[in-house]
C-alpha positions in Angstrom: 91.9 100.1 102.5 92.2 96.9 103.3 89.2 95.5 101.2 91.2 96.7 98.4 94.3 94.8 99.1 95.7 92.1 96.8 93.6 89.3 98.3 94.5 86.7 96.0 98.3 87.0 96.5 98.0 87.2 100.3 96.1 83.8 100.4 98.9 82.5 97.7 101.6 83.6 100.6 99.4 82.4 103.5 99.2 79.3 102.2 103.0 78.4 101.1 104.6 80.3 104.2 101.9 80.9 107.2 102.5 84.8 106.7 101.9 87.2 104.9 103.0 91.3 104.8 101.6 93.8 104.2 103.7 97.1 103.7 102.6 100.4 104.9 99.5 99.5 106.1 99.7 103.0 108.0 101.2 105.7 107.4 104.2 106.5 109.2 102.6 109.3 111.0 99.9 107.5 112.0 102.0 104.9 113.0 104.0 107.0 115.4 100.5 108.6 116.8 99.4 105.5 117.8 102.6 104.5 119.2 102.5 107.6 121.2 99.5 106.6 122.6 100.2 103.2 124.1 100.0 103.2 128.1 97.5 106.5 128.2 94.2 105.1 126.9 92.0 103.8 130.0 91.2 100.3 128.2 95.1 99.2 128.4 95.3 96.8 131.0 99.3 96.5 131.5 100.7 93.0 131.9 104.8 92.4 133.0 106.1 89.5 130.3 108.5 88.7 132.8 105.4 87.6 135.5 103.8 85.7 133.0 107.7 84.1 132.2 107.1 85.1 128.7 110.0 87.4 128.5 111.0 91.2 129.2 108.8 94.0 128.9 105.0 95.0 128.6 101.8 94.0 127.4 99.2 96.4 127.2 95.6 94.9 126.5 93.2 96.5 124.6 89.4 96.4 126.7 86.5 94.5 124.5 85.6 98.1 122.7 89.1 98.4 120.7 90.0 102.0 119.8 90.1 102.9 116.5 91.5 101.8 114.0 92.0 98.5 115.9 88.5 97.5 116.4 87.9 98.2 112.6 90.9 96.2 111.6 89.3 93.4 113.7 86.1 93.3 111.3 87.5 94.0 108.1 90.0 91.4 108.5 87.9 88.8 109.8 85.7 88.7 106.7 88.5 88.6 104.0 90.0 85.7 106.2 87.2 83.7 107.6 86.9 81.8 103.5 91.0 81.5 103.8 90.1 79.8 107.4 87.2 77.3 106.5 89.7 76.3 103.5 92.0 75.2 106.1 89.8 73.6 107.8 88.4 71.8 104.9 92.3 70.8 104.1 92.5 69.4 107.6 89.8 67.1 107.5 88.0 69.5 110.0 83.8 70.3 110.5 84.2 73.2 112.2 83.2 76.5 110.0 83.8 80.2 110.8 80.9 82.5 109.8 81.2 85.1 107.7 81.0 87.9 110.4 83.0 88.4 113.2 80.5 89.5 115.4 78.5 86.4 114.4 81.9 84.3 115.7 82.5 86.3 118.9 78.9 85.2 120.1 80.3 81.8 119.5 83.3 82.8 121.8 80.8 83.9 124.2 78.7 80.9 124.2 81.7 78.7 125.5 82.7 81.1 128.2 85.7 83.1 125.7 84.4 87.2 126.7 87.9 88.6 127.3 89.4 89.9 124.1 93.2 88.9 123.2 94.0 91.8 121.6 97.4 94.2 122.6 100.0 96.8 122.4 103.7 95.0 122.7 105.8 98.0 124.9 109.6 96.6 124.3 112.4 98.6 125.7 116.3 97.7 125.6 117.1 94.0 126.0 113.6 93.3 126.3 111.8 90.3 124.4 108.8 87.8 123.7 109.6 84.3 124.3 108.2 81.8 121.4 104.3 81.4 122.0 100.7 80.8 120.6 97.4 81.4 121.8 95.5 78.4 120.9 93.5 78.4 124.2 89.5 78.1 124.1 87.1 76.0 121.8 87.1 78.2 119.1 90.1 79.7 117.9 90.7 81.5 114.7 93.9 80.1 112.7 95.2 83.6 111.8 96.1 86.7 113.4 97.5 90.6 112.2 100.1 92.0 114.1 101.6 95.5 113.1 104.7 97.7 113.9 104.2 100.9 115.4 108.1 102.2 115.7 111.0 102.7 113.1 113.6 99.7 113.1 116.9 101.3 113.2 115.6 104.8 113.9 113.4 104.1 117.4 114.8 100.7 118.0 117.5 98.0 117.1 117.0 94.4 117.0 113.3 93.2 118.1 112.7 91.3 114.7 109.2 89.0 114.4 110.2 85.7 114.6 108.0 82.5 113.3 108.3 78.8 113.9 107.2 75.9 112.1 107.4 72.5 113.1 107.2 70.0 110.6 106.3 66.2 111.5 109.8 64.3 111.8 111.7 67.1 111.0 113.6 70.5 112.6 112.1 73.6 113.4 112.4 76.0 110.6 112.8 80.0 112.0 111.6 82.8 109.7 112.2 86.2 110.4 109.4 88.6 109.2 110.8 92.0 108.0 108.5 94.8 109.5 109.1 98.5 109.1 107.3 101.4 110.5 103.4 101.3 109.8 103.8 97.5 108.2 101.4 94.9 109.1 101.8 90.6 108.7 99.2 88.7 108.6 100.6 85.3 110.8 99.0 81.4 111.8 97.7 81.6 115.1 99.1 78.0 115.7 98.7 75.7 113.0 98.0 75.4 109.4 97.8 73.2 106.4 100.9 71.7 104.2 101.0 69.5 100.9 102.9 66.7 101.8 103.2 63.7 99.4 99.8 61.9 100.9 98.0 64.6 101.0 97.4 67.9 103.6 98.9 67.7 107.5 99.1 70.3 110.2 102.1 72.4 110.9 102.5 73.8 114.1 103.5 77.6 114.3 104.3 79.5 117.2 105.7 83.6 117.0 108.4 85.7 118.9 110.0 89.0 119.3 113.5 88.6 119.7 115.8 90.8 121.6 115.5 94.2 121.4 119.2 95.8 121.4 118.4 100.0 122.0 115.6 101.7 121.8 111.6 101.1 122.3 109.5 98.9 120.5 105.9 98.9 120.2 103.3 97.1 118.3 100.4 95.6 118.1 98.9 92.3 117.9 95.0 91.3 117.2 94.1 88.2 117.8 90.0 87.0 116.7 89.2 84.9 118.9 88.7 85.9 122.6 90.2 83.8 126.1 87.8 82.3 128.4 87.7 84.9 131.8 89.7 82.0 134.0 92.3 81.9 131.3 92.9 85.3 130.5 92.8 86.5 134.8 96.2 83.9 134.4 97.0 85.4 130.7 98.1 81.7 130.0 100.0 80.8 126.7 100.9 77.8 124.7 104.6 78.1 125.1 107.6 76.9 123.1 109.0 73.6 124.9 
């Protein structure tokens, strides 16, 4: 499935906007399976946003053997993006190269101390939220990430739109809102990435949000590909908005 997605055009987007989407990546009743599923596996670890002063709600984290079809997301993704990745990094001036596999990355994580996968389930009810963050902690981190929605805007929830930020040298923030229906997945910067400017290529920093969710219940996912160092990841630190 996803190694026969339009590859080309999602690099072509991921280039010019730092996202991509991908519609109906599941179907919606697998969508609404997995949904009903969040809280009752015995590899969520549950995390309150509001103790982390992150927001409202929950974060459910995934142990380091991701269920299905998470964990084979995880791979298949990695290898389309890890060439998108060393591109960036080749834009940026940077030496640093991402191997072709992910396994073959997450021995680098573990080398520097990164064992404790990033990867979770987003449980937002009414007027709950997720503050503006990024996780850039660790020597290696991966410049993209997938996230995907596992409820029906409008149907199982209002509000609780995907928010992204990029901040331009010298200039404003500029929002985007991501449009995400049931079973739709984005692919989104981790924290920065490549623009043209007139002299050539500079970073842009991005950071992501879920804004306020109106009625309803919530819940997605986000994987991230690069794992937190133990210390980091007892505190579940982020990179915050300022």
């Amino acid at each position: 499935m996803i190694d026969k997605l339009d590859w080309h055009a999602i690099a072509a987007q991921l280039d010019s906007e730092g996202y991509a989407v991908l519609p109906r990546l599941l179907g919606a009743d697998e969508a609404r399976v997995l949904a009903r599923g969040a809280g009752t596996s015995h590899a969520l670890r549950r995390v309150s946003l509001d103790s982390l002063d992150l927001g409202r709600g929950d974060l459910l984290y995934l142990d380091d053997a991701l269920p299905q079809p998470w964990a084979q997301w995880r791979t298949d993704f990695y290898r389309r993006l890890a060439p998108l990745a060393n591109r960036w990094n080749e834009m940026l001036g940077m030496t640093d190269r991402f191997p072709a596999e992910l396994n073959a990355f997450l021995e680098h994580n573990r080398r520097a101390g990164q064992t404790q996968t990033q990867s979770h389930l987003n449980q937002l009810g009414t007027d709950d939220y997720l503050a503006l963050h990024q996780r850039s902690e660790g020597e290696h981190v991966f410049p993209l990430q997938v996230v995907a929605l596992l409820a029906a805007p409008g149907e199982d929830f209002t509000g609780g739109e995907l928010v992204l930020t990029e901040q331009r040298p010298r200039m404003q923030s500029r929002p985007t809102v991501v449009p995400l229906g049931l079973g739709d997945a984005a692919i989104i910067a981790t924290a920065q990435r490549p623009f043209k400017g007139s002299s050539g290529y500079y970073r842009v920093n991005l950071r992501h949000a879920i804004s306020r969710v109106r009625s309803g219940e919530r819940i997605g996912v986000e994987l991230s590909f690069h794992d937190a160092a133990q210390a980091a990841s007892d505190q579940h630190t982020f990179e915050l908005a300022p």
